[in-house]
N, C-alpha and C positions, 0 to 999 in steps of 0.2 A: 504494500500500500504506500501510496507517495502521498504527501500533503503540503502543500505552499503554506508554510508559516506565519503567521500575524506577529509582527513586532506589537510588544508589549509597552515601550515605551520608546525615547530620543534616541538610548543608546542602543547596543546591538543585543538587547536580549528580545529572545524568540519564545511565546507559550506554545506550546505542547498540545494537540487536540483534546480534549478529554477521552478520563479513561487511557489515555497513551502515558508512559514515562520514561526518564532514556534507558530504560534498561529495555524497550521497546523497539530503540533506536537502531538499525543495517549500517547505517550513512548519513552522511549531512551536505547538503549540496547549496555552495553559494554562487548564483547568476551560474548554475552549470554544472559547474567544478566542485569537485569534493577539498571540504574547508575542515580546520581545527574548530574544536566547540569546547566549551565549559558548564560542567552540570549546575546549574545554581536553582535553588527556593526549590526545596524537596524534592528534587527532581522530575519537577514539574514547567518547567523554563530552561531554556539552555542560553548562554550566552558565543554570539559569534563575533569575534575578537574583529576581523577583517571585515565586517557589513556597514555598509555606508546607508545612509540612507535611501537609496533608490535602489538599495540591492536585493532581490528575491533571495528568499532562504526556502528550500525545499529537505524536508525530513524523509526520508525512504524508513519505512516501520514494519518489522517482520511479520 
């Protein structure tokens, strides 16, 4: 299952569909390309170091 990400706020963090957590998580794909992530807020948010604000963040979930 793939899912375009909702930034949560200014900087680069990304919430988690519901029901999803990253231990959910295949991959992390920013504008494409597979990026580094940081798990934050109970594993429910991920933060993407490298996302600019026009950037698509795509989650691929087993």
């Amino acid at each position: 299952m793939q899912v375009t990400l909702t930034r949560a706020d200014q900087s680069g963090v990304f919430a988690l569909p519901e029901g999803k957590t990253t231990a959910d998580i295949q991959n992390v794909l920013l504008d494409g390309m597979p990026t580094e992530i940081v798990f934050v807020k109970n594993q429910t948010e991920i933060d993407v170091p490298a996302a600019q604000l026009n950037s698509t963040v795509t989650a691929i979930f087993k």
